[in-house]
C-alpha positions in Angstrom: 20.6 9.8 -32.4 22.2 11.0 -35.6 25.4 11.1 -36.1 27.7 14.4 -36.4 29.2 15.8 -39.0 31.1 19.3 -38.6 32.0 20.9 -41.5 32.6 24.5 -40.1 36.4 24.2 -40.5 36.1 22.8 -44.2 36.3 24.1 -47.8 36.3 20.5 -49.8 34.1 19.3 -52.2 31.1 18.9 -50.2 29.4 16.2 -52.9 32.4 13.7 -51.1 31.3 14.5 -47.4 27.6 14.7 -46.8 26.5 11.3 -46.4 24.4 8.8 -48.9 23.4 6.0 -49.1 25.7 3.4 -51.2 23.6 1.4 -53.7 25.2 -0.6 -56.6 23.1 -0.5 -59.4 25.7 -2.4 -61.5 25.2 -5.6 -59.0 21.7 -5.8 -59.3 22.2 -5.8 -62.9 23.6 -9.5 -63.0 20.1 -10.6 -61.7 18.0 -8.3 -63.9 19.3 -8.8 -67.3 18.7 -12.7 -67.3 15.2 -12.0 -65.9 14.7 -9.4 -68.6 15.9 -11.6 -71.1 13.4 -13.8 -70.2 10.6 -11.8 -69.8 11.3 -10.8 -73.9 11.6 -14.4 -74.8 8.7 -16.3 -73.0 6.7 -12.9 -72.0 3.8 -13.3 -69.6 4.6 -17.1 -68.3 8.2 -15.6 -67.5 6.3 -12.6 -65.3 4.2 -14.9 -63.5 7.6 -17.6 -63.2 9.6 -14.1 -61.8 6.5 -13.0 -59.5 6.3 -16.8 -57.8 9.7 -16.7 -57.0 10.1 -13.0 -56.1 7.1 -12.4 -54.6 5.9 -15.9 -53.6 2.5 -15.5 -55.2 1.4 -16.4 -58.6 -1.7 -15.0 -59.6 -4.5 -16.2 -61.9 -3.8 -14.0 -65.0 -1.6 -10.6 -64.7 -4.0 -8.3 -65.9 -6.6 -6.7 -63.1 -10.1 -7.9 -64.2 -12.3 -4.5 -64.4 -14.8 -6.1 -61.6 -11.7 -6.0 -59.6 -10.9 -2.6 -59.7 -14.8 -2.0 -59.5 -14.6 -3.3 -56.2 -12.0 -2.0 -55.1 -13.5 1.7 -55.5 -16.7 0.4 -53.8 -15.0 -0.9 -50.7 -12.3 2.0 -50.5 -12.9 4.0 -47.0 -14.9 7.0 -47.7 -12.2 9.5 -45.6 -9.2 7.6 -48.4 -11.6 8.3 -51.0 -12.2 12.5 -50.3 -8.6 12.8 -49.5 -7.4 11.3 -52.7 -9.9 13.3 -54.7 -8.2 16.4 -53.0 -4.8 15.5 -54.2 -5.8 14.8 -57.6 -7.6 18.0 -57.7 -4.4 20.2 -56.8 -2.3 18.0 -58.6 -4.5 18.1 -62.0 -4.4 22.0 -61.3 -0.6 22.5 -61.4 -0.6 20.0 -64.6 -2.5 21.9 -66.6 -0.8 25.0 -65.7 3.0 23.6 -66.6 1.4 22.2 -70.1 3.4 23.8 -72.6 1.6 25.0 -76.0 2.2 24.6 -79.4 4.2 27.4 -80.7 4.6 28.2 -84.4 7.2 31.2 -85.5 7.3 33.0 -88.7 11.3 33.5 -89.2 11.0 35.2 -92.5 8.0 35.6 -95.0 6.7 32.2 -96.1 8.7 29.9 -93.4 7.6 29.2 -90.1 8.9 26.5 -87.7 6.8 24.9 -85.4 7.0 23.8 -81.9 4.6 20.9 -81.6 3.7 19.4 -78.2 2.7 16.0 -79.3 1.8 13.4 -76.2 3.1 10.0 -75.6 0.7 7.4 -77.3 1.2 5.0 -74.6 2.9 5.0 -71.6 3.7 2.4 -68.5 3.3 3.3 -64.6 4.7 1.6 -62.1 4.0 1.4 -58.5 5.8 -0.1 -55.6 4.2 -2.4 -53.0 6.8 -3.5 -50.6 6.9 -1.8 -47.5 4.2 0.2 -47.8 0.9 0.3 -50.6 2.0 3.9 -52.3 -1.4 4.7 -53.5 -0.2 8.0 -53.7 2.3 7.2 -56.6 -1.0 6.1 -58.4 -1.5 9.9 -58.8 1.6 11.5 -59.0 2.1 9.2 -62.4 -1.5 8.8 -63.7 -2.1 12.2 -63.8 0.2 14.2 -64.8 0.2 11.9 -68.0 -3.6 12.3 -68.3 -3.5 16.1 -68.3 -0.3 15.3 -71.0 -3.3 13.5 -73.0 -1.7 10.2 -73.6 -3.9 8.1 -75.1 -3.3 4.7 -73.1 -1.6 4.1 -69.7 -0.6 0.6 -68.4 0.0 0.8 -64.5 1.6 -2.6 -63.0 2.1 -3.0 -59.1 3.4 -6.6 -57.7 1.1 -8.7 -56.8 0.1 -9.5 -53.2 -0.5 -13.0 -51.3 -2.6 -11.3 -48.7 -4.9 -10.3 -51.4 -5.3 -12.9 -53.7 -2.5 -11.9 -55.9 -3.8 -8.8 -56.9 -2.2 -5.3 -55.7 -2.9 -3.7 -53.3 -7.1 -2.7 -53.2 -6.1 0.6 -52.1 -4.0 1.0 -55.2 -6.5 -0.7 -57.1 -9.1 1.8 -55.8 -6.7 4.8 -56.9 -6.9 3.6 -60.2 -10.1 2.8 -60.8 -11.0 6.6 -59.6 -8.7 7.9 -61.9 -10.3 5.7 -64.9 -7.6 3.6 -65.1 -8.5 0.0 -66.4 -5.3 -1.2 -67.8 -3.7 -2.1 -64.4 -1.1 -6.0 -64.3 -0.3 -7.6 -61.1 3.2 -8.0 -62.0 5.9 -5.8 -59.9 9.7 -5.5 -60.2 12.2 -5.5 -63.1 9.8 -8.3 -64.5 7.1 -6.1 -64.7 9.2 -3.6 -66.3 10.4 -5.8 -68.9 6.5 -6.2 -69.6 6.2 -3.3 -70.1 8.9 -2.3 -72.4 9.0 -5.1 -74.9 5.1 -6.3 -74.7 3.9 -9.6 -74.8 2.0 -9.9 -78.6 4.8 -11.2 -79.6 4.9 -14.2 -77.3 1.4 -15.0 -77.4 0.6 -12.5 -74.5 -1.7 -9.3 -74.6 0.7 -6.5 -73.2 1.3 -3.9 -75.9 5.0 -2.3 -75.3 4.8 1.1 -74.0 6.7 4.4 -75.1 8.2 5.7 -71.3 8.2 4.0 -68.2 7.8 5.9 -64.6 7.5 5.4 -61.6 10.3 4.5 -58.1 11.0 1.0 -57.0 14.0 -0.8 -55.3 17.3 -1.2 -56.6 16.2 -4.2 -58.6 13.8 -1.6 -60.7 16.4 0.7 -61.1 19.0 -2.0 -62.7 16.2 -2.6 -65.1 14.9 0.9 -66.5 19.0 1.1 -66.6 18.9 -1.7 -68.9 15.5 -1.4 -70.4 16.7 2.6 -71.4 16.9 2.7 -75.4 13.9 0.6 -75.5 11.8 2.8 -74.0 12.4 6.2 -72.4 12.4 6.3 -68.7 11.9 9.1 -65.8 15.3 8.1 -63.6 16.8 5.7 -62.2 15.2 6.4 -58.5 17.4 4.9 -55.4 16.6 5.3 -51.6 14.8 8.5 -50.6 16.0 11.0 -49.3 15.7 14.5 -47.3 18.1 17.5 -46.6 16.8 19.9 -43.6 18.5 23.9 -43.7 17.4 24.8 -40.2 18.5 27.8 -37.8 18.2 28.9 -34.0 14.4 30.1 -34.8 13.0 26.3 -36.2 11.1 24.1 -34.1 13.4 21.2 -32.9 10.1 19.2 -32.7 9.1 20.2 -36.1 12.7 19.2 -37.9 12.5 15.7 -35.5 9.0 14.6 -37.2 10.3 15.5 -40.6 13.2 13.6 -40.7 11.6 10.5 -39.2 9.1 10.8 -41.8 11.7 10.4 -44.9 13.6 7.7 -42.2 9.9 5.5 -42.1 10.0 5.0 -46.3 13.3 2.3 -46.3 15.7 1.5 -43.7 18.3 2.9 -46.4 16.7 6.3 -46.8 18.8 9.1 -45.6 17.8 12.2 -43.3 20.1 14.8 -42.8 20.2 17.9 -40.8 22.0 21.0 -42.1 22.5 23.8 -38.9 24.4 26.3 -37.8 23.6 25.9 -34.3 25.3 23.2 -32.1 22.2 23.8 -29.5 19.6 23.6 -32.2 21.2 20.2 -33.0 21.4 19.0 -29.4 17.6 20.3 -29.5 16.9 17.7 -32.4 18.7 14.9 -30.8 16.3 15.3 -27.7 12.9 15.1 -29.7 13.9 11.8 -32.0 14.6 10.3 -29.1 11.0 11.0 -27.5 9.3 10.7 -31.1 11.0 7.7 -32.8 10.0 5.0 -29.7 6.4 6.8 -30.6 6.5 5.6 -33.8 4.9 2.5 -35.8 7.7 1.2 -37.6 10.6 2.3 -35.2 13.1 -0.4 -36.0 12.9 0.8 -39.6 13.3 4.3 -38.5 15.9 3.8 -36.3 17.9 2.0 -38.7 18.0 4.5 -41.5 18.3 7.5 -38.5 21.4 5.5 -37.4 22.9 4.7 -40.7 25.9 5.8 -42.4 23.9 8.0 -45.2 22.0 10.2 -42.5 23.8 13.1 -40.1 23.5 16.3 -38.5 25.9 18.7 -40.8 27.4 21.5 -38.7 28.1 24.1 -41.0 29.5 28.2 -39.8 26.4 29.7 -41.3 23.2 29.4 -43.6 25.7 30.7 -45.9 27.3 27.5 -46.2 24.4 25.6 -45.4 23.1 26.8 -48.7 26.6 25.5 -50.7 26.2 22.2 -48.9 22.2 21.6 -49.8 23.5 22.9 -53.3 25.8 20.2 -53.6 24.1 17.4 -52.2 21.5 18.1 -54.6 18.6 16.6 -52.4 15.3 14.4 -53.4 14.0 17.0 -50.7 14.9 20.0 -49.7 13.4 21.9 -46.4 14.5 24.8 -45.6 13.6 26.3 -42.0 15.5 29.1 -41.1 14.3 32.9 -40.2 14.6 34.2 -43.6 13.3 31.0 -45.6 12.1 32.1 -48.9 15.2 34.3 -49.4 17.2 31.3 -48.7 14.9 29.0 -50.8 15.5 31.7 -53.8 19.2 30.9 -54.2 19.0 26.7 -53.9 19.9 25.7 -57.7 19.9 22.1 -57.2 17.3 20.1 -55.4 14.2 18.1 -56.7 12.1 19.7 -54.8 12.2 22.7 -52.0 9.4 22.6 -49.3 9.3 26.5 -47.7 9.0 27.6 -44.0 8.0 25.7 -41.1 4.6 24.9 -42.3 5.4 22.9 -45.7 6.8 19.6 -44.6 7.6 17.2 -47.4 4.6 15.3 -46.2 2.6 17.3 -47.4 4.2 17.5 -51.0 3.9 13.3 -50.7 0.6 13.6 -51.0 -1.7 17.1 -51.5 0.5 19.9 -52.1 -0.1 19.9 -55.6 3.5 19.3 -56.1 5.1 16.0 -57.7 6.5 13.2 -55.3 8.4 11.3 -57.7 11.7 13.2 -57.8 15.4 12.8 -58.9 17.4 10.9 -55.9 21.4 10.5 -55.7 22.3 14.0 -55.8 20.6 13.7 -59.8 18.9 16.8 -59.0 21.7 18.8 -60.4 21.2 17.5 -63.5 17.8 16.3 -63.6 13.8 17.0 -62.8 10.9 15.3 -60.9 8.3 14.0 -62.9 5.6 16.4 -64.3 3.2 16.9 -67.0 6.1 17.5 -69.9 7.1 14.1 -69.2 5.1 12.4 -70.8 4.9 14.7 -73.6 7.2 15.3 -76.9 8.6 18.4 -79.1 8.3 18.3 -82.9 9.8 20.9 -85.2 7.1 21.1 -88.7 8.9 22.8 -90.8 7.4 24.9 -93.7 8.8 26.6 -96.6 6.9 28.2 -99.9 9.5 28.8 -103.0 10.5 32.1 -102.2 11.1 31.3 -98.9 13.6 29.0 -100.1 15.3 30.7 -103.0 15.9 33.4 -100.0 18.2 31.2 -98.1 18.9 28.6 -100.2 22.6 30.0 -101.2 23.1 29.7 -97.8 22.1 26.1 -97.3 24.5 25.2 -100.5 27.5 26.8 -98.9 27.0 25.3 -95.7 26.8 21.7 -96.7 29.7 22.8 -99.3 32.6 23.3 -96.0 30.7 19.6 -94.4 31.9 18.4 -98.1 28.6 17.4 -98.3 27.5 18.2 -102.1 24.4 16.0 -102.0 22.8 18.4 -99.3 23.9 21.2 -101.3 22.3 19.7 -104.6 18.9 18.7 -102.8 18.6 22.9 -102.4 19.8 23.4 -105.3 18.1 21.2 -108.1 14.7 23.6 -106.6 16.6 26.9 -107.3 17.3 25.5 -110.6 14.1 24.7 -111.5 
C-alpha cells in the first residue's frame, strides 16, 4: 500500500528524506491578500461577497442568532452530548493544571519584579467545516482560552448550504454547551480577516480580536501568515500528519487503523511508518489492504496512503527510528515498540507523543485530555500545540522604593554611560541627586 523507504544504509539529513507533503503557502497568498484587503475596506458585505463565491452560500446575517445555537443544543444527540461533556471535562482538567501563576520576586530589599499572567481580553476561534464538521476543535480552542479567563471569544466556522447557511448544528451545539454566544457563519481567510481587523469601522459589529487559533486549509494558513502583526496567531497549520515508531512486538492491525485514521482527515495528510522490521512492514501492508476497502471514505484514504508525503521508513534499529521521528518533528508521534515509554522519554521534537499500544492519536483528537491542535510541517522543533498559556500574557511590574534605587542606581548610570546613552543615565540620576 505504502510506499518504501529504506534508510538503513544512510547517515543524511533525515529532515530532506522522510516524506511531506508540499504545500505553497506563498501561492495561496496571491488570492488571500486581495480578499483580506477587502474584507478591511468593505467589512461584513465583503465576508458575505467571499462566502457566496467560496462557499456558494450567502447567509442572512453572519452572526449565529442565540435561538440558533439554543436549538442546536436541544436537538444535539444525547450519546454527542455525554461524550463531549467527557472531553471537556478532561480537557478543562489539564488546563487548569498548566495555568501558570503570578509570581512576584524580591531581588533586594525594597524591589521586587513581578511575573504577571494577564489573559487575552479577546480572542478569535476558528473552526473548519470542509470535509468533515470538527466539533471537536470547538473544545480544544474554547476551552483552554476559558480556563485562561479571557474575557470574550469570537468562534467563526463557514457557513453551510445544507443548513441554511449556518455552521454546522453540531458545531453550533458545541458552542452553545460551552457558553459560547459570539459564534459568525463566515469561514476561510475571509473570516479571518473579520476577525482581525473588525467590522465597527465599516459599519459592521465585529470587534477585532487580540489572537487568532484554530487549523484550516492552505487558504487559512496564507492568511494568519498575512494577518500576523495584526493579531497574534497559534501557527500556520498545513495538512496533518502522523509518524508511527513500531517494532516486531506491535500489532500490525493496531498500526494499519492508526494510520488510516490520520489518512481519513485530507487526501494530503501524511502517514508514515517508522520500523525496524521488514516483516512487521509486510505485516502492515496486509491489514490496510483488508481495512482501507472497510472504510467510509476510502478514496480519500487511499489517496493520502498512496501519496508521495506518506511511506513505510526502514530504519537498522529503534535507535535510529528515534533520530528519524526526531527530525521529522511530527504533528503526531506514536510510538509502539517493546520498551515505549523509555523510547518516548528521549523524543525532543514532536507536537505531541501518544504512548504504547493503547493511546492512539484518536483518542488525543478527542478525550485524552490532551490538545488536538498541534504544530504541523516538522514546526514541532521549534514550536508548541495550543494550550491554556496561549491565550494568556507575561507582564514584568516593576517596583522600586528610594533606597532600593540609590543601591543600584551607579550601576544603571554606568551602563547607559558605554550605550552613550546619557539621558538614561540622567533619568537615574536626577533621583540620586535629589
Amino acid at each position: 500500500m505504502m510506499r518504501r523507504l529504506d534508510l538503513r544504509d544512510t547517515s543524511v539529513d533525515y529532515r530532506d528524506i522522510v516524506p511531506r507533503a508540499e504545500v505553497d503557502v506563498e501561492q495561496a497568498l496571491a488570492v488571500v491578500v486581495p480578499l483580506c484587503d477587502d474584507v478591511r475596506t468593505r467589512g461584513e458585505a465583503a465576508v458575505l461577497d467571499a462566502g457566496e463565491r467560496f462557499d456558494g452560500v450567502r447567509p442572512d446575517a453572519l452572526r449565529v442568532p442565540e435561538d440558533e445555537l439554543r436549538r442546536a443544543l436541544a436537538d444535539l444527540d444525547p450519546a454527542v452530548r455525554a461524550a463531549l461533556e467527557e472531553s471537556v471535562a478532561r480537557l478543562r482538567r489539564t488546563c487548569a493544571a498548566e495555568l501558570e501563576e503570578s509570581v512576584t520576586t524580591v531581588v533586594a530589599d525594597g524591589a521586587t519584579v513581578e511575573r504577571r499572567i494577564v489573559p487575552m481580553d479577546r480572542v478569535g476561534l476558528y473552526v473548519p467545516g470542509g470535509l468533515a464538521p470538527l466539533v471537536s476543535t470547538v473544545l480544544m480552542n474554547a476551552v483552554p482560552a476559558q480556563v485562561a479567563g479571557v474575557r470574550e471569544i469570537a468562534l467563526a466556522s463557514p457557513p453551510q448550504a445544507a443548513f441554511g447557511g449556518l455552521p454546522h448544528p453540531t458545531i453550533l451545539g458545541a458552542c452553545a454547551l460551552l457558553g459560547l454566544t459570539e459564534v459568525y457563519a463566515a469561514g476561510g481567510a475571509q473570516a479571518l480577516a473579520m476577525l482581525a481587523y473588525g467590522t465597527v469601522s465599516t459599519g459592521g459589529d465585529v470587534e477585532p480580536v487580540n489572537l487568532i487559533t484554530g487549523p484550516g486549509n492552505i487558504y487559512v494558513a496564507a492568511a494568519k501568515r498575512h494577518l500576523q502583526g495584526t493579531v497574534a496567531i497559534d501557527s500556520e497549520a498545513g495538512p496533518t500528519e502522523i509518524a508511527i515508531i513500531a517494532d516486531v512486538t506491535a500489532d500490525a492491525a493496531f498500526v494499519a487503523a492508526d494510520l488510516i485514521s490520520q489518512a481519513e482527515h485530507d487526501p494530503m495528510a501524511a502517514s508514515v511508518l517508522v520500523t525496524d522490521s521488514e516483516d512487521f512492514a509486510a505485516r502492515v501492508d496486509v491489514e490496510l489492504e483488508k481495512q482501507v476497502p472497510a472504510t467510509t471514505h476510502t478514496e480519500r484514504i487511499r489517496t493520502a496512503l498512496d501519496g508521495p508525503q506518506s511511506a513505510t521508513v526502514l530504519v537498522r534499529d529503534i535507535e535510529q527510528a528515534i533520530d528519524v521521528a526526531n527530525a521529522y518533528a511530527a504533528e503526531h508521534l506514536e510510538i509502539q515498540t517493546a520498551d515505549a515509554a523509555g523510547v518516548a522519554a528521549r523524543i525532543t521534537n514532536a507536537g505531541a507523543i501518544f504512548v504504547g499500544a493503547f493511546t492512539p492519536v484518536s483518542l488525543g483528537d478527542y478525550a485524552a485530555g490532551s490538545n488536538h491542535v498541534l504544530p504541523t510541517a516538522g514546526c514541532a522543533c521549534h514550536s508548541s500545540g495550543l494550550s491554556v498559556r496561549a491565550f494568556c500574557k507575561n507582564m514584568h511590574v516593576v517596583t522600586y522604593d528610594e533606597a532600593a534605587l540609590r543601591e543600584v542606581g551607579g550601576h544603571v548610570v554606568t551602563l547607559a554611560a558605554a550605550e552613550d546613552l546619557p539621558g538614561h543615565g540622567e533619568a537615574v540620576a536626577v533621583r540620586l541627586a535629589r
